[in-house]
PyMOL Python script that loads the backbone (N, CA, C, O; Angstrom):
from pymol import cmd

cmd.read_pdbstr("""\
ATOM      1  N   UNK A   1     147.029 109.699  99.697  1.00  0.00           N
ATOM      2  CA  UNK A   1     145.865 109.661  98.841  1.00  0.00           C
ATOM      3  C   UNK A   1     145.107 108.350  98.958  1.00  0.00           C
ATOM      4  O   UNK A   1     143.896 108.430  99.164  1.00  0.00           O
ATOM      5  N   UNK A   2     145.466 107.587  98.890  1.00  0.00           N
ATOM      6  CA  UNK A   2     145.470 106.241  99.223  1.00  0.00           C
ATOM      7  C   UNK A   2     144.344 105.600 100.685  1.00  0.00           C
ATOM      8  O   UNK A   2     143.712 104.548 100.579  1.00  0.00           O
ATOM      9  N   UNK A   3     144.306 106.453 101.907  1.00  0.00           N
ATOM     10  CA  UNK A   3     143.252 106.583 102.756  1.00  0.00           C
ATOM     11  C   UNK A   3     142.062 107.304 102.508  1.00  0.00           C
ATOM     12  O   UNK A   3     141.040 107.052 103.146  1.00  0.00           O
ATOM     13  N   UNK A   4     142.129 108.679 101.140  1.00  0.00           N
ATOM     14  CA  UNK A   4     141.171 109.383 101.594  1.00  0.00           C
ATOM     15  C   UNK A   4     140.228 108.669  99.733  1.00  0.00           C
ATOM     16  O   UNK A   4     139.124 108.957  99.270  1.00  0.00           O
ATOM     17  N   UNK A   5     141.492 107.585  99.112  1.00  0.00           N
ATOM     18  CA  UNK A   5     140.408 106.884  98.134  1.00  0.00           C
ATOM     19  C   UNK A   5     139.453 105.903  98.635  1.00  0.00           C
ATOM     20  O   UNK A   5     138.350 105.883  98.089  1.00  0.00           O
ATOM     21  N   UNK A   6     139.733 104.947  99.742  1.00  0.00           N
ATOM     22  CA  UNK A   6     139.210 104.345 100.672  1.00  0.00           C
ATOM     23  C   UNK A   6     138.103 104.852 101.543  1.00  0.00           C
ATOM     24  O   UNK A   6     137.004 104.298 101.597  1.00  0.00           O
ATOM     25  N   UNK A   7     138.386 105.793 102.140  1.00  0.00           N
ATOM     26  CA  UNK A   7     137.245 106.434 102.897  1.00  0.00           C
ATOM     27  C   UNK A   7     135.828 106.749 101.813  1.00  0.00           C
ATOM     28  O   UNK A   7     134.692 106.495 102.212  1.00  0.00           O
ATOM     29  N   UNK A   8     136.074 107.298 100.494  1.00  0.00           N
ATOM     30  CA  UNK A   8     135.200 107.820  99.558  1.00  0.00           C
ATOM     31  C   UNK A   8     134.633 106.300  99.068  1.00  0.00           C
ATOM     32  O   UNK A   8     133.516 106.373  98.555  1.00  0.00           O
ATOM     33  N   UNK A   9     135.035 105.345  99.115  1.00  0.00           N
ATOM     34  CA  UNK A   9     135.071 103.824  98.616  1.00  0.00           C
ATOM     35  C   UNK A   9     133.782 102.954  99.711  1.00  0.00           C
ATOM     36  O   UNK A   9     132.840 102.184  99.520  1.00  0.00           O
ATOM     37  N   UNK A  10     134.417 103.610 100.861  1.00  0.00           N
ATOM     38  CA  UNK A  10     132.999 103.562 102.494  1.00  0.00           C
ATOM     39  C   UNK A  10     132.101 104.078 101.856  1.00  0.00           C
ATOM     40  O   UNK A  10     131.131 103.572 101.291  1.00  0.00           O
ATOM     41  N   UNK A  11     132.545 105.452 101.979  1.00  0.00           N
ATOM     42  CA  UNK A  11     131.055 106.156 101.864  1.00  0.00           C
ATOM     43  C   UNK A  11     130.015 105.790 100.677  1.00  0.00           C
ATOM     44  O   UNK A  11     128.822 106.085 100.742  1.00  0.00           O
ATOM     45  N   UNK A  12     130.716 104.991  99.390  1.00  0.00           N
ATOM     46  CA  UNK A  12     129.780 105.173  98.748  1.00  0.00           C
ATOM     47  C   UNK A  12     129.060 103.685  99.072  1.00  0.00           C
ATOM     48  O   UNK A  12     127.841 103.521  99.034  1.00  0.00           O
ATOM     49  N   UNK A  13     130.068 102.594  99.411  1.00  0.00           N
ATOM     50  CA  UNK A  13     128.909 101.535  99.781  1.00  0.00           C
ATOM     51  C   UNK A  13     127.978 101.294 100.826  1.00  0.00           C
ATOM     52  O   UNK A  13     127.111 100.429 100.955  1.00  0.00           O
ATOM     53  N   UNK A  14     128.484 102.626 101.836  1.00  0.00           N
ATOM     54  CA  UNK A  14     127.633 102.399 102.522  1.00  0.00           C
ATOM     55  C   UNK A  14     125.976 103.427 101.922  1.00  0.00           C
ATOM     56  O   UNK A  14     124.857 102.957 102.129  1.00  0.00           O
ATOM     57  N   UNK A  15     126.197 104.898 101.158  1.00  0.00           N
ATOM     58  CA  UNK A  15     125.789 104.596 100.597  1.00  0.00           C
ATOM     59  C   UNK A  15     124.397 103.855  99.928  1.00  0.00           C
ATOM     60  O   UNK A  15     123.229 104.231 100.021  1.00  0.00           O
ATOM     61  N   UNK A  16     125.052 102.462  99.100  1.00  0.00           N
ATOM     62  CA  UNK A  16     124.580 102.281  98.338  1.00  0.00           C
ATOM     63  C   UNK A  16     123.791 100.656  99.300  1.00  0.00           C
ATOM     64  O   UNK A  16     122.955  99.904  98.799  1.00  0.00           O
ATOM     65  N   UNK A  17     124.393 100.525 100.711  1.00  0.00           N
ATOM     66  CA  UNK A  17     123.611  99.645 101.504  1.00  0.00           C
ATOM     67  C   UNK A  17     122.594 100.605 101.792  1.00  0.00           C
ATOM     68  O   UNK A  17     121.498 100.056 101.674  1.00  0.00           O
ATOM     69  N   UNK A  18     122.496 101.714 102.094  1.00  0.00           N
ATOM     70  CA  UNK A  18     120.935 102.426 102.284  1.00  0.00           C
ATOM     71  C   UNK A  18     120.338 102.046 101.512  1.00  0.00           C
ATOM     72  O   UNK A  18     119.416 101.259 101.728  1.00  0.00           O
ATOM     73  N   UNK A  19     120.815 102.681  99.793  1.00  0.00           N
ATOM     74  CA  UNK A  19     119.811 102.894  99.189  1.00  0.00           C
ATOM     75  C   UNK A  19     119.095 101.309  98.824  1.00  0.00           C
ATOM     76  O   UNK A  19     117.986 100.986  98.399  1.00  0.00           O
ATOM     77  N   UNK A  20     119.630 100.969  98.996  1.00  0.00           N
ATOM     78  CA  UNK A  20     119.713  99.022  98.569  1.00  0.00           C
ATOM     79  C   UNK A  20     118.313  98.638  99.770  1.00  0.00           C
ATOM     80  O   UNK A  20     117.190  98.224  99.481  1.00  0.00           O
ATOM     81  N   UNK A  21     119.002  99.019 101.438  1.00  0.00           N
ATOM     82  CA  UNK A  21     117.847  98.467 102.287  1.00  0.00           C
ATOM     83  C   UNK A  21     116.885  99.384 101.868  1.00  0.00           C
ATOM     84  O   UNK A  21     115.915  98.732 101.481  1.00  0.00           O
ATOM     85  N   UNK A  22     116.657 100.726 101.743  1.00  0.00           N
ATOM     86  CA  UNK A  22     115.174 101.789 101.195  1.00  0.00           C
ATOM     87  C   UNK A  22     114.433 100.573  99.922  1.00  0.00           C
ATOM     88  O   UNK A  22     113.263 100.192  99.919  1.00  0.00           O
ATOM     89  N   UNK A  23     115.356 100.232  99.086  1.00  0.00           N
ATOM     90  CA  UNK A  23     114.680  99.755  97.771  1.00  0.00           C
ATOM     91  C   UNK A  23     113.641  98.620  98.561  1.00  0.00           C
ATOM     92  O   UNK A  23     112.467  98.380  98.279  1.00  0.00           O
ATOM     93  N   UNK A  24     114.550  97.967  99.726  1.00  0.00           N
ATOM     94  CA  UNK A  24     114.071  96.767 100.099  1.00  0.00           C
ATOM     95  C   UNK A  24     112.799  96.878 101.156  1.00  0.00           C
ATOM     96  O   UNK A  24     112.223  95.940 101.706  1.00  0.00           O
ATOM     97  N   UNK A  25     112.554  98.151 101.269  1.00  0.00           N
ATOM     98  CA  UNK A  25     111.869  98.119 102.444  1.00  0.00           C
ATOM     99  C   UNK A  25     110.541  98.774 101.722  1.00  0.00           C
ATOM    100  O   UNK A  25     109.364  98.648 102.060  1.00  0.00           O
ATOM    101  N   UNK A  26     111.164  99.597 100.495  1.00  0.00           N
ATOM    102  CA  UNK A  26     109.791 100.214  99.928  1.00  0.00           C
ATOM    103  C   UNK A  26     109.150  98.819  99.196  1.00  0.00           C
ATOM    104  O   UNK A  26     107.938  98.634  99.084  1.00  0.00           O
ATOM    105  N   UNK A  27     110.215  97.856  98.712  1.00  0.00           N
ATOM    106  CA  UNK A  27     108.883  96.895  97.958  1.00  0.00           C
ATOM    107  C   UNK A  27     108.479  95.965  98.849  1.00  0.00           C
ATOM    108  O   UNK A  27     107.613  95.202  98.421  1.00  0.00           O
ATOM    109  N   UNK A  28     108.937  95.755 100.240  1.00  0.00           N
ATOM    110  CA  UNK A  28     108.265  94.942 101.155  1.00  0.00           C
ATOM    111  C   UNK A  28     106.835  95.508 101.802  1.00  0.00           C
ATOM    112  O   UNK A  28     105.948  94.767 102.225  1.00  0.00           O
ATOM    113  N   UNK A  29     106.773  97.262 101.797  1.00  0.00           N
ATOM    114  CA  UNK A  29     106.051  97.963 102.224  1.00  0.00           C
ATOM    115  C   UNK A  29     104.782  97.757 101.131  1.00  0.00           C
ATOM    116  O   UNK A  29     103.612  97.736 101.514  1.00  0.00           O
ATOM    117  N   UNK A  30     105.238  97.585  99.486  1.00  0.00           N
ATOM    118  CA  UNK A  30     104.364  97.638  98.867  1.00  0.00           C
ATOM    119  C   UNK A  30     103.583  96.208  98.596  1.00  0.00           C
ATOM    120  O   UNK A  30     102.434  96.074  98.174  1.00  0.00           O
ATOM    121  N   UNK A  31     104.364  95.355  98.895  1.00  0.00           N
ATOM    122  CA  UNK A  31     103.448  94.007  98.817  1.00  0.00           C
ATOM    123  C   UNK A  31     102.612  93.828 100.107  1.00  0.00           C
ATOM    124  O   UNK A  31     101.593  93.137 100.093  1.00  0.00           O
ATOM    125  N   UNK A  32     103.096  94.524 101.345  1.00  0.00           N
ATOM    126  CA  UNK A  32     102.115  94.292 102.406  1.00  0.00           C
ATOM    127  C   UNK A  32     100.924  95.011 101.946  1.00  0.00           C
ATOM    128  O   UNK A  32      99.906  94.371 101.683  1.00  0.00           O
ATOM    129  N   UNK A  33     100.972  96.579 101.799  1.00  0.00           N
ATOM    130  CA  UNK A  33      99.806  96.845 101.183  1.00  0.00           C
ATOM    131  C   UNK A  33      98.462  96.478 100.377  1.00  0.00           C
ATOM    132  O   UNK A  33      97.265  96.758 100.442  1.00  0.00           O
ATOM    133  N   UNK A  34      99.564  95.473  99.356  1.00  0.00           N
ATOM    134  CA  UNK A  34      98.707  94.791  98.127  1.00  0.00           C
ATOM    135  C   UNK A  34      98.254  93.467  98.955  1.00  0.00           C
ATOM    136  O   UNK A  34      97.080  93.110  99.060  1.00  0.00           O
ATOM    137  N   UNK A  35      99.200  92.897  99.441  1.00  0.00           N
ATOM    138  CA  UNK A  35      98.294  92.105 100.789  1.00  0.00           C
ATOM    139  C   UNK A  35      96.898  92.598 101.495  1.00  0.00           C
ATOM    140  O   UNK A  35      95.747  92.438 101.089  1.00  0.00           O
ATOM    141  N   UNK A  36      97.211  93.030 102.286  1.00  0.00           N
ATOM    142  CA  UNK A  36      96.061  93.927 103.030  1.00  0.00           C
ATOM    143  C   UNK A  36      95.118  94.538 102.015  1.00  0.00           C
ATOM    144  O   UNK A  36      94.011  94.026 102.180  1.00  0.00           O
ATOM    145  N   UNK A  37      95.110  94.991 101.513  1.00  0.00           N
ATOM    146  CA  UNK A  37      94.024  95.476 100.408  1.00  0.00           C
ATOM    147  C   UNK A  37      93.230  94.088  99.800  1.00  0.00           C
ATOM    148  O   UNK A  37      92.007  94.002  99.685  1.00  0.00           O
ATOM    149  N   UNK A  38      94.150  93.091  99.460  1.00  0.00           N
ATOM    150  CA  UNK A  38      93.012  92.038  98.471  1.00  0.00           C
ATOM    151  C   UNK A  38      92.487  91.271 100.119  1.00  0.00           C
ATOM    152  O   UNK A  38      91.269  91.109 100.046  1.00  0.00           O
ATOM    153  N   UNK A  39      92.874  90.916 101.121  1.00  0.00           N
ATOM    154  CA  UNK A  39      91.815  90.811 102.167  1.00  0.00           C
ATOM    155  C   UNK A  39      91.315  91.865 102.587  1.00  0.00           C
ATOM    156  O   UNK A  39      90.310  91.491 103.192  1.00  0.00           O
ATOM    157  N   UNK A  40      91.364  92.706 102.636  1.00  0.00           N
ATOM    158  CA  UNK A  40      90.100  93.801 102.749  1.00  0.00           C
ATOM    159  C   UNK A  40      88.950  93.630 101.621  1.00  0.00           C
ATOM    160  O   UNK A  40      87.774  93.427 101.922  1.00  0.00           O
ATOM    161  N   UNK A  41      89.189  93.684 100.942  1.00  0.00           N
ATOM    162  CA  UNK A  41      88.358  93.645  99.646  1.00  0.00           C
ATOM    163  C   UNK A  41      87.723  92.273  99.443  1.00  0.00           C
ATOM    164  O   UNK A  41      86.694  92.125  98.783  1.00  0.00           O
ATOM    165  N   UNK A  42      88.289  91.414  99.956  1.00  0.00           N
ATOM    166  CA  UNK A  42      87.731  89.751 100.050  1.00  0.00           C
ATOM    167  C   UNK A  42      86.564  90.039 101.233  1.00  0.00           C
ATOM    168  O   UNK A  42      85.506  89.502 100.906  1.00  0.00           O
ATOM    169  N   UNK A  43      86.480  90.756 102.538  1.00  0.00           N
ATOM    170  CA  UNK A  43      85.953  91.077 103.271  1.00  0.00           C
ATOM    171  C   UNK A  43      84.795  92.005 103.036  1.00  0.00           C
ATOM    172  O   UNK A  43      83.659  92.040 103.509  1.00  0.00           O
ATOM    173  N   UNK A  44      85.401  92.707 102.204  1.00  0.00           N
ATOM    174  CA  UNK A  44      84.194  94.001 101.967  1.00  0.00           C
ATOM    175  C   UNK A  44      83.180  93.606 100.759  1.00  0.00           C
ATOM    176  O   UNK A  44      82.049  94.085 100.668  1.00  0.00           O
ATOM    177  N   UNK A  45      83.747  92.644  99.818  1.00  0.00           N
ATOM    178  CA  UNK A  45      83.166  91.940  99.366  1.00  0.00           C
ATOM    179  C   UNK A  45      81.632  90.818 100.144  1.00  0.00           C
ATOM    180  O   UNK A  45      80.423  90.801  99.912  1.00  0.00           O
ATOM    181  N   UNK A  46      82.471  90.089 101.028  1.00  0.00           N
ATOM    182  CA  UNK A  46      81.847  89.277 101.863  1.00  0.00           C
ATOM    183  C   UNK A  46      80.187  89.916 102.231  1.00  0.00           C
ATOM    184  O   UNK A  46      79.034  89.654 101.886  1.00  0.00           O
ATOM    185  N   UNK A  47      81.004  91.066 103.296  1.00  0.00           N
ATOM    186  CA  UNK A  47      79.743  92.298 103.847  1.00  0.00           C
ATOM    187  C   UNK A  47      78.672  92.053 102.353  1.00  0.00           C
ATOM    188  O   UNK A  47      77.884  91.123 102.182  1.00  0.00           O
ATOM    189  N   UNK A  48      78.905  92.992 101.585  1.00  0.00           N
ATOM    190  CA  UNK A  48      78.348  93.345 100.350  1.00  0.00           C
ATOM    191  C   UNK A  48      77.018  91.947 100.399  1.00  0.00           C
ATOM    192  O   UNK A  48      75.794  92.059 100.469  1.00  0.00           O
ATOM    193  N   UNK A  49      77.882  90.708 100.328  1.00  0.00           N
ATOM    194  CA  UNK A  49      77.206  89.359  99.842  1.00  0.00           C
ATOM    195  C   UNK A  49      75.875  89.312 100.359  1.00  0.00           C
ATOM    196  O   UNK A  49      74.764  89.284  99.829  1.00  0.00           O
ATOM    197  N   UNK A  50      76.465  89.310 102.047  1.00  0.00           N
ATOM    198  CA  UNK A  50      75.777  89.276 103.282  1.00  0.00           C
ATOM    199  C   UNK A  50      74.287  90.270 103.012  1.00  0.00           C
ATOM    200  O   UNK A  50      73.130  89.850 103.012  1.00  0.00           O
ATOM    201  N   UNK A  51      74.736  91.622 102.803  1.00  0.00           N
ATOM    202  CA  UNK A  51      73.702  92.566 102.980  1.00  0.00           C
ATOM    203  C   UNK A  51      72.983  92.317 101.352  1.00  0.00           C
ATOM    204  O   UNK A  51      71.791  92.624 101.362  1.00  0.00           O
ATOM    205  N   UNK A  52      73.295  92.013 100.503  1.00  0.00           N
ATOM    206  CA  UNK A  52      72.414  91.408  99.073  1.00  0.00           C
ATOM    207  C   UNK A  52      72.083  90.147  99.002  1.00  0.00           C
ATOM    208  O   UNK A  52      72.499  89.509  98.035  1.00  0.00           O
ATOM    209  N   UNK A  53      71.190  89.432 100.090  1.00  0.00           N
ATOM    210  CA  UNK A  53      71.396  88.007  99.847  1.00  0.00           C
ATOM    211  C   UNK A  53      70.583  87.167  98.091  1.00  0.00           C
ATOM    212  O   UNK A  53      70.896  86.082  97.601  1.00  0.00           O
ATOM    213  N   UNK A  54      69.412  88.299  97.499  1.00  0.00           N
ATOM    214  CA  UNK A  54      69.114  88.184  96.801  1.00  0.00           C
ATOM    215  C   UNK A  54      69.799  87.776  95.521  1.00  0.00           C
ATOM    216  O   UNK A  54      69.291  86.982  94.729  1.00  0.00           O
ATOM    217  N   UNK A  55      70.728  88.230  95.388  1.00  0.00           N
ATOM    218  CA  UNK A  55      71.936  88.446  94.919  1.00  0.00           C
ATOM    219  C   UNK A  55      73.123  87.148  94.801  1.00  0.00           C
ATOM    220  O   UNK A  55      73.940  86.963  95.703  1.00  0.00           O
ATOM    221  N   UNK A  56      73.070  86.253  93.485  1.00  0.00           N
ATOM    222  CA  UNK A  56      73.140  85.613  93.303  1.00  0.00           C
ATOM    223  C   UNK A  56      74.683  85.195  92.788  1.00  0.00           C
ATOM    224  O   UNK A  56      75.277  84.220  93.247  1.00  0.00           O
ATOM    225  N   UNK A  57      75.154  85.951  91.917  1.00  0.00           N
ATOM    226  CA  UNK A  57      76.646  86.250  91.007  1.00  0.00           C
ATOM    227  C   UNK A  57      77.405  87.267  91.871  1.00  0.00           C
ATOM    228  O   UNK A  57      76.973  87.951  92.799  1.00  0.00           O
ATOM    229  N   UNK A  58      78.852  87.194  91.258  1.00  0.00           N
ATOM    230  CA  UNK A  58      79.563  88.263  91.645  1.00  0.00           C
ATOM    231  C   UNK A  58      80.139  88.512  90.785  1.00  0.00           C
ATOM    232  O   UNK A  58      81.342  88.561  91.042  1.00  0.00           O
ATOM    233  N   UNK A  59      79.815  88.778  89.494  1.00  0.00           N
ATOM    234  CA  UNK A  59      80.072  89.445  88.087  1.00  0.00           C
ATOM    235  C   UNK A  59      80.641  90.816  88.473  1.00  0.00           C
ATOM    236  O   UNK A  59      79.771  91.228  89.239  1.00  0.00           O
ATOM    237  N   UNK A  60      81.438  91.622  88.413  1.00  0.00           N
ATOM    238  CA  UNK A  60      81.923  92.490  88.416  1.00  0.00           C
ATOM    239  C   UNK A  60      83.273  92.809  87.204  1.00  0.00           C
ATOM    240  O   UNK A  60      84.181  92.000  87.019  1.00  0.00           O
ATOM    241  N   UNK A  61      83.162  94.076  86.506  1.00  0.00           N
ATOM    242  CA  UNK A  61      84.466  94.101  85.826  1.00  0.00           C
ATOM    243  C   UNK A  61      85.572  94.394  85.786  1.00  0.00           C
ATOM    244  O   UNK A  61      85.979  95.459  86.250  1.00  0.00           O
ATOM    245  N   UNK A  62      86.446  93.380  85.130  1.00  0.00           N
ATOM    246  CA  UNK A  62      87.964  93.551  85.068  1.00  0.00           C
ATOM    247  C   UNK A  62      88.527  94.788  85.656  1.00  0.00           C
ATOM    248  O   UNK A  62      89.095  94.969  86.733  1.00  0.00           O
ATOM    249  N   UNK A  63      88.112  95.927  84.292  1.00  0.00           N
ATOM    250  CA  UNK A  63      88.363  97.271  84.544  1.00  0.00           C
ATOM    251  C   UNK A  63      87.847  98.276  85.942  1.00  0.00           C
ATOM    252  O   UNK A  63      88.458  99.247  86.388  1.00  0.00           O
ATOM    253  N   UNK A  64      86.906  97.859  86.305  1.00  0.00           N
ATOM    254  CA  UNK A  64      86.431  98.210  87.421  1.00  0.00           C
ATOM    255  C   UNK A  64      87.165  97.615  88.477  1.00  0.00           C
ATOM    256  O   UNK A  64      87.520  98.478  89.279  1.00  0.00           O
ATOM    257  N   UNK A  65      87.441  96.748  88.711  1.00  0.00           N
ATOM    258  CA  UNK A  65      87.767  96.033  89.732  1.00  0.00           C
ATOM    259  C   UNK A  65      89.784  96.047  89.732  1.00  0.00           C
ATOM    260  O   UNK A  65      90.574  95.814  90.647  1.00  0.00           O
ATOM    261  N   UNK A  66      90.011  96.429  88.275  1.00  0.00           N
ATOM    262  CA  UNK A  66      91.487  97.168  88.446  1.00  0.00           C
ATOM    263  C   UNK A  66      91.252  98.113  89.363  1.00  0.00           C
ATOM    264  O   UNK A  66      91.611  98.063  90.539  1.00  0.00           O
ATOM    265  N   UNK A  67      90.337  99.435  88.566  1.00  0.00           N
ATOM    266  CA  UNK A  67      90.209 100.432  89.357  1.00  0.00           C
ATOM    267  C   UNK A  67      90.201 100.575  91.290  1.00  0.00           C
ATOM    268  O   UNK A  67      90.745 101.300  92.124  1.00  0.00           O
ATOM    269  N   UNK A  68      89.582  99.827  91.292  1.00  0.00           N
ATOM    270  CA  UNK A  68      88.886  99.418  92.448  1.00  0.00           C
ATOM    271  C   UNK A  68      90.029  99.311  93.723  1.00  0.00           C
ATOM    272  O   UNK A  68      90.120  99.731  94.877  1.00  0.00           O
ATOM    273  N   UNK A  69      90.827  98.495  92.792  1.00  0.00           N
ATOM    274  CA  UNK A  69      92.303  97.718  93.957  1.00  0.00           C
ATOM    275  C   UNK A  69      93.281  98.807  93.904  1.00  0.00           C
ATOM    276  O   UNK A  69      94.072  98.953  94.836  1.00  0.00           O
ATOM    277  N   UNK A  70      93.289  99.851  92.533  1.00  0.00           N
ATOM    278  CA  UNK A  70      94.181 100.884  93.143  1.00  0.00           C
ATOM    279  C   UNK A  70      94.068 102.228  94.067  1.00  0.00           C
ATOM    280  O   UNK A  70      94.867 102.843  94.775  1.00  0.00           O
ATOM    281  N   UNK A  71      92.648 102.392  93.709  1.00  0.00           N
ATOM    282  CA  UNK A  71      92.063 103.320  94.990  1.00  0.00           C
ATOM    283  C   UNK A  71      92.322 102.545  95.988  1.00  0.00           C
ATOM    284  O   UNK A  71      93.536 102.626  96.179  1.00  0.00           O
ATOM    285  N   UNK A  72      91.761 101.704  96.873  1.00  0.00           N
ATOM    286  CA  UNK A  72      92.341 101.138  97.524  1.00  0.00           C
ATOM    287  C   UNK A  72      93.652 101.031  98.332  1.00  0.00           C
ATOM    288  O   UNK A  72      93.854 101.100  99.544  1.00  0.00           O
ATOM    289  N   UNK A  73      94.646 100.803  97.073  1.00  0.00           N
ATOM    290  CA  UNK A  73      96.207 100.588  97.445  1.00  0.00           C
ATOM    291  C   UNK A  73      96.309 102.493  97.938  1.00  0.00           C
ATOM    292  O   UNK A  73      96.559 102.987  99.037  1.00  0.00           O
ATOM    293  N   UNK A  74      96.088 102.970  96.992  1.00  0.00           N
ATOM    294  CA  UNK A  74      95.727 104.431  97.124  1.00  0.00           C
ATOM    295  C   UNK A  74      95.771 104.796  98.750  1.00  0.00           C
ATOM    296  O   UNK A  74      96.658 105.261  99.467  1.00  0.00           O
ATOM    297  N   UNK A  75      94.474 104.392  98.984  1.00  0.00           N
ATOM    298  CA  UNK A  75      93.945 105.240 100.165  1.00  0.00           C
ATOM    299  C   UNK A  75      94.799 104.511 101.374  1.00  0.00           C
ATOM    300  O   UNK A  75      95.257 105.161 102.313  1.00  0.00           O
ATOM    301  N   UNK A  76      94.919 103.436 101.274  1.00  0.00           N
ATOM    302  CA  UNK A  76      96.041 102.814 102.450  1.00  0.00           C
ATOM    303  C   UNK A  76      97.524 103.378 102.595  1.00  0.00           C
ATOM    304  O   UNK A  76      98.090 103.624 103.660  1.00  0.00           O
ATOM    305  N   UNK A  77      98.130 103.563 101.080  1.00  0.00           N
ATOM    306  CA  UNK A  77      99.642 104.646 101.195  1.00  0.00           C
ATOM    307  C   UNK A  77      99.220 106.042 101.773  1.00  0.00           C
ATOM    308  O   UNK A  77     100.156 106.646 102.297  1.00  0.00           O
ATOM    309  N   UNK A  78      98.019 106.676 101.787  1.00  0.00           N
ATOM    310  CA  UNK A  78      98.189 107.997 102.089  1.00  0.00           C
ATOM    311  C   UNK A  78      97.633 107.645 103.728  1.00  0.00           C
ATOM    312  O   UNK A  78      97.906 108.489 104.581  1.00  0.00           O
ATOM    313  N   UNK A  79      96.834 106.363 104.166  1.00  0.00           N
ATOM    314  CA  UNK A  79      96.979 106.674 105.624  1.00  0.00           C
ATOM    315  C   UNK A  79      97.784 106.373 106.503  1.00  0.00           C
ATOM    316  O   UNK A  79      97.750 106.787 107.662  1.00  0.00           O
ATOM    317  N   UNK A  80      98.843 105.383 105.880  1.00  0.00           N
ATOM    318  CA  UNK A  80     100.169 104.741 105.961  1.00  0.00           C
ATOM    319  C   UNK A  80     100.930 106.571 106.677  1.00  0.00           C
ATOM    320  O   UNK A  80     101.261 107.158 107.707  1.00  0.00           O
ATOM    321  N   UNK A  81     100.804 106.729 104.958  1.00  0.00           N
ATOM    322  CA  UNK A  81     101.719 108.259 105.266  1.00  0.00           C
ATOM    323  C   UNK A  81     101.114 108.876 106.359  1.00  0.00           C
ATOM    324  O   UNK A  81     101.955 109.219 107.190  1.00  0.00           O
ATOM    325  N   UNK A  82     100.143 109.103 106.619  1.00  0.00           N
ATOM    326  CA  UNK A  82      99.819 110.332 107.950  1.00  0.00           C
ATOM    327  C   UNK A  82      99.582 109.594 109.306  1.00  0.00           C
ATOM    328  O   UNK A  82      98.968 110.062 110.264  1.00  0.00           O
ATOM    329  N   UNK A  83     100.049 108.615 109.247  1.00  0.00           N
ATOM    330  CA  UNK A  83      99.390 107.104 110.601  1.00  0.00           C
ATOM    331  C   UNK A  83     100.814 106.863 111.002  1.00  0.00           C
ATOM    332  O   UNK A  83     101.207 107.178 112.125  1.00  0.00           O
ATOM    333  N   UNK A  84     101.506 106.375 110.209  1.00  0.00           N
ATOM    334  CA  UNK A  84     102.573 105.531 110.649  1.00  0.00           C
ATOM    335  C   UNK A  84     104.028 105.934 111.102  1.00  0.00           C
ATOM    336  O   UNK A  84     104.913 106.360 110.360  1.00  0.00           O
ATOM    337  N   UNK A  85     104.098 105.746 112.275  1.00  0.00           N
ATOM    338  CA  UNK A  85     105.181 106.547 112.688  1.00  0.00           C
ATOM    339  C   UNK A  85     106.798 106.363 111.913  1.00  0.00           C
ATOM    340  O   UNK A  85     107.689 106.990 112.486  1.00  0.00           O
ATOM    341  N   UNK A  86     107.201 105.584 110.713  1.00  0.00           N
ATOM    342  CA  UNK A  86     107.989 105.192 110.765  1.00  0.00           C
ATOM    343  C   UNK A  86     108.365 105.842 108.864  1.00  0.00           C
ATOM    344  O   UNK A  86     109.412 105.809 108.217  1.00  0.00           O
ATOM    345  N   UNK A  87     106.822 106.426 108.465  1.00  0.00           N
ATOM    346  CA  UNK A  87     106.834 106.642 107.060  1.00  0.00           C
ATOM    347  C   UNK A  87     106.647 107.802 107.276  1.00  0.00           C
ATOM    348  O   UNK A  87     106.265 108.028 108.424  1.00  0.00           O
ATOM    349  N   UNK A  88     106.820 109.107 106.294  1.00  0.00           N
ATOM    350  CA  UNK A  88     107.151 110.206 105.753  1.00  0.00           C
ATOM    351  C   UNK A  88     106.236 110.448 105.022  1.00  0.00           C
ATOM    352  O   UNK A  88     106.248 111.470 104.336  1.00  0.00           O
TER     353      UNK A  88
END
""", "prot")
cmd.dss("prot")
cmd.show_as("cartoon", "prot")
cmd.util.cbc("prot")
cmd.orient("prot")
């Protein structure tokens, strides 16, 4: 009994090293995102500046500009998902 408590003792740490590297890889996946998105948006911003030179402030709101960064994060996980050979 004694080998097959051991073997069940493997399996579960190994396991629980998956689920451990998944945890680690989904929140590394999600800060690159949130990376890439606030320079995109620093950029698309920029454009914006460029093509309004009249245009003096960059007043924009809180709530909007929440909105804004999760569409964003949004639309990058779903092209992640259908782009990337390595995501599901």
């Amino acid at each position: 009994m004694g080998g097959s408590e051991s073997g069940q003792e493997e399996v579960r740490e190994s396991r629980n090293y998956r689920e451990n590297d998944m945890i680690k890889t989904v929140d590394n996946l999600k800060v690159q995102i949130e990376s890439a998105v606030e320079e995109a948006q620093e950029a698309f911003w920029a454009v914006i500046a460029e093509k309004f030179p009249e245009v003096k402030t960059g007043d924009f709101p809180p709530d909007a500009s929440h909105q804004f960064s999760h569409h964003c994060e949004l639309a990058v996980s779903i092209w992640l998902r259908l782009n990337h050979p390595d995501i599901e």
